[in-house]
C-alpha positions in Angstrom: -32.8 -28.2 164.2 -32.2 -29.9 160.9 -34.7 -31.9 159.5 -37.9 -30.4 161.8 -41.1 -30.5 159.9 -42.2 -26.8 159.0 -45.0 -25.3 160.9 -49.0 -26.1 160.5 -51.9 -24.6 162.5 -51.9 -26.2 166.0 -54.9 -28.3 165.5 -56.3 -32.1 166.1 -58.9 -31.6 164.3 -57.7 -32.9 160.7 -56.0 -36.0 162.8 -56.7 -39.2 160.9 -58.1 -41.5 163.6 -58.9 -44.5 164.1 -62.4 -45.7 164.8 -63.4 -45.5 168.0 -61.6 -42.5 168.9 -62.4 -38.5 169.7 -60.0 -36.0 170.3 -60.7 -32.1 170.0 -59.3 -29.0 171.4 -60.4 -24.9 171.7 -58.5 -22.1 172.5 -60.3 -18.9 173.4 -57.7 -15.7 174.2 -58.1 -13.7 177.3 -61.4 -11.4 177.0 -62.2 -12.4 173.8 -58.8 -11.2 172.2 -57.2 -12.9 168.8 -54.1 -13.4 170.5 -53.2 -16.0 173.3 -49.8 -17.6 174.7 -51.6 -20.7 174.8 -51.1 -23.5 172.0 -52.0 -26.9 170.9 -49.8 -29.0 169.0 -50.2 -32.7 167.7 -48.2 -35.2 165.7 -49.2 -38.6 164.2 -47.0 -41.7 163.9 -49.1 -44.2 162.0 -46.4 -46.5 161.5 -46.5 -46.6 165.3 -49.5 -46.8 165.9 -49.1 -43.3 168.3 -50.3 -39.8 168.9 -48.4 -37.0 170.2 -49.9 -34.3 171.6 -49.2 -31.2 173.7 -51.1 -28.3 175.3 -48.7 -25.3 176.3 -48.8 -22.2 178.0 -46.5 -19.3 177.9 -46.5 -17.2 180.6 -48.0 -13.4 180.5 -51.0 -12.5 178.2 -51.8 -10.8 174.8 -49.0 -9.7 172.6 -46.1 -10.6 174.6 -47.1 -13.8 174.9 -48.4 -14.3 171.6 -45.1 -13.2 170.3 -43.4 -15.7 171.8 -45.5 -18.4 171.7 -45.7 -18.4 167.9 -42.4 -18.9 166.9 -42.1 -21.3 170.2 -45.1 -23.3 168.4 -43.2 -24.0 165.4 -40.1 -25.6 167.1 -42.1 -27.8 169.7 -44.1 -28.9 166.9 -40.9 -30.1 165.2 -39.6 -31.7 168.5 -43.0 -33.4 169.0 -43.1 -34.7 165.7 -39.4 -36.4 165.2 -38.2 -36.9 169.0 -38.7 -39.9 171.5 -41.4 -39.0 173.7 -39.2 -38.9 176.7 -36.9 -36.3 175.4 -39.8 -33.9 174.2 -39.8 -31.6 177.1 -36.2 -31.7 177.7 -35.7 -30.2 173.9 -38.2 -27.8 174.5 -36.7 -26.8 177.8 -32.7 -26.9 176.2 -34.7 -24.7 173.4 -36.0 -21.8 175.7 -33.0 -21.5 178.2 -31.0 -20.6 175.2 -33.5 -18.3 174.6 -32.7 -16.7 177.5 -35.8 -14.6 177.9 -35.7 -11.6 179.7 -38.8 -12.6 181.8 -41.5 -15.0 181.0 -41.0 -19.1 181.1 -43.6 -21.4 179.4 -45.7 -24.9 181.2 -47.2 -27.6 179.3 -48.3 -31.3 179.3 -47.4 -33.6 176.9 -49.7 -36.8 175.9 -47.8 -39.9 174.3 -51.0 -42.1 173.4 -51.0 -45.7 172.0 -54.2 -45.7 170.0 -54.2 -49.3 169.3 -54.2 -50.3 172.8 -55.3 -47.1 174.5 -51.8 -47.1 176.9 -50.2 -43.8 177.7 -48.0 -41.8 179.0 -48.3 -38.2 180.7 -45.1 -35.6 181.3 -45.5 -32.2 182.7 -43.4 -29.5 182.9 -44.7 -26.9 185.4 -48.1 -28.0 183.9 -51.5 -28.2 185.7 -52.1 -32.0 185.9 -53.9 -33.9 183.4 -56.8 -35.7 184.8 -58.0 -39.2 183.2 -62.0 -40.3 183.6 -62.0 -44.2 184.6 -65.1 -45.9 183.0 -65.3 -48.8 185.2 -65.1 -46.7 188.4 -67.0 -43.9 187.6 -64.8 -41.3 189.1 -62.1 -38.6 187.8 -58.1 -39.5 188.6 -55.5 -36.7 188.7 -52.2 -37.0 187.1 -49.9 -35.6 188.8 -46.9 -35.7 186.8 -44.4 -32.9 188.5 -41.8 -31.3 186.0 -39.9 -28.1 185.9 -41.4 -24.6 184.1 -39.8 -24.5 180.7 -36.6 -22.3 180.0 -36.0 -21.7 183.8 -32.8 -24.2 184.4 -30.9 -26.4 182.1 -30.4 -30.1 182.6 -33.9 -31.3 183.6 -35.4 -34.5 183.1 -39.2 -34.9 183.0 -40.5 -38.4 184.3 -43.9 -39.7 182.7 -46.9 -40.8 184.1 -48.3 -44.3 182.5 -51.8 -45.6 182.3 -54.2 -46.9 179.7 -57.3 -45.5 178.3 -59.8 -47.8 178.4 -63.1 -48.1 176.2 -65.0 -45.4 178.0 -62.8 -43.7 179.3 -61.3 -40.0 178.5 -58.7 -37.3 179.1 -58.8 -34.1 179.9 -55.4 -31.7 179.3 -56.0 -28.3 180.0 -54.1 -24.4 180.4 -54.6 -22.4 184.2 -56.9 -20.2 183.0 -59.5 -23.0 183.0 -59.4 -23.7 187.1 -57.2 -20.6 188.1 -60.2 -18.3 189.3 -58.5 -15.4 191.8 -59.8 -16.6 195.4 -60.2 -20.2 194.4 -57.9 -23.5 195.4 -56.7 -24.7 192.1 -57.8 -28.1 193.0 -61.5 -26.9 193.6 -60.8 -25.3 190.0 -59.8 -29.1 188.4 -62.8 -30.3 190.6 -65.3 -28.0 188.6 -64.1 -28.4 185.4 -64.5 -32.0 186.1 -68.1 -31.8 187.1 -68.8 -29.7 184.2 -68.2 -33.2 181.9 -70.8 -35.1 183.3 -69.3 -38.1 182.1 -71.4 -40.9 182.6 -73.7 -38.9 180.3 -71.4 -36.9 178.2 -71.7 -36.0 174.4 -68.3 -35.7 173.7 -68.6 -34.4 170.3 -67.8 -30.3 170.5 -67.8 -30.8 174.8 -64.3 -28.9 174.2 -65.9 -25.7 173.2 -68.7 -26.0 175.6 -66.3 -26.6 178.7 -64.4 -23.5 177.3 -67.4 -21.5 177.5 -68.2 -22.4 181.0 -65.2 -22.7 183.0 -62.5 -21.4 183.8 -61.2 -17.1 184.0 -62.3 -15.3 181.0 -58.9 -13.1 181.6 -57.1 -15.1 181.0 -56.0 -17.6 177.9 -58.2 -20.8 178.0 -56.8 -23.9 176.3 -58.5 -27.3 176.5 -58.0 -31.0 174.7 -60.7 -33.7 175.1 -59.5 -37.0 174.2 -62.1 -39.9 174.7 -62.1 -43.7 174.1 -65.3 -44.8 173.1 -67.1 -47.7 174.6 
């Protein structure tokens, strides 16, 4: 783990972007608690011309999964940072086997976004999909991008998902607890939050708080990125 960056606040928001380009997230803990298992993590590469970004989830609520997902944070953030793309997930998921918790496993979705020519790339790992906005045909596509839980089995390679953001178009990467709601299909729940964007007419600045508010389970963690293309 030599040379891994040291640890920051999971945030986009101090992200130095170019022109043309919006990207927030919000995290609200289960029942309005301060701690969450849920985490955002993001890592420029101007000389690249790339952004690397990550929404995770690790599994149970409040303490015990705030206590692992903190020091969890601070090593994904390192991979993210100074790892190819492809092999993000599979150093996160080397990392928690070895960890060898006694129960509890983490999901997450990893973003590797060209911001110079909007082309992407989407990975999962046990992950509720990403879904992508399409401009010119109005209508919301899912992701699917299938991947193992992290820190369940060793050896596991994650295959990636390509496309290209276009000017208008957006991306939406998300925890469970915002289309988990006990008795609903999770694909109604991707549906709603969806529908909640209204994005022919969105404003996208601060829609990542207002979509927390809405939707989703209020017991449980709620973790949400935005990242939009403008016209």
């Amino acid at each position: 783990m030599s040379g891994l960056r040291s640890w920051r606040p999971a945030t986009v928001e101090t992200l130095d972007l170019p022109v043309g380009w919006t990207i927030e997230s919000t995290l609200v803990a289960a029942s309005g608690g301060l701690l969450a298992g849920d985490f955002v993590i993001a890592a420029p590469r101007p000389q690249a011309e790339r952004l690397e970004l990550a929404v995770v989830d690790v599994s149970g609520k409040g303490d015990a999964a705030s206590l692992r997902a903190r020091p969890l944070s601070e090593v994904m953030d390192g991979f993210l940072a100074d790892l190819p793309a492809a092999d993000f997930l599979v150093a996160a998921n080397t990392h928690l086997v070895g960890l060898d918790w006694e129960e509890g496993f983490a999901t997450a979705v990893h973003l590797s976004l060209d911001v110079g020519s909007g082309a992407f790339e989407v990975r999962s790992a046990g992950h509720p999909p990403a879904v992508h906005w399409q401009a010119d045909t109005g209508e919301w596509q899912v992701l699917d991008a299938d991947g193992m839980v992290l820190g369940v089995v060793d050896h596991t390679a994650y295959e990636g998902r390509a496309g290209v953001l276009a000017p208008g178009d957006s991306l939406l990467l998300y925890t469970d607890g915002m289309v988990e709601v006990p008795g609903v299909d999770i694909a109604s729940g991707i549906d709603a939050l969806a529908a909640a964007v209204d994005a022919p007419h969105a404003e996208w600045c601060g829609l990542a708080d207002r979509l927390v508010a809405a939707v989703g389970s209020p017991d449980d963690d709620r973790a949400l990125l935005v990242v939009h293309r403008h016209d």
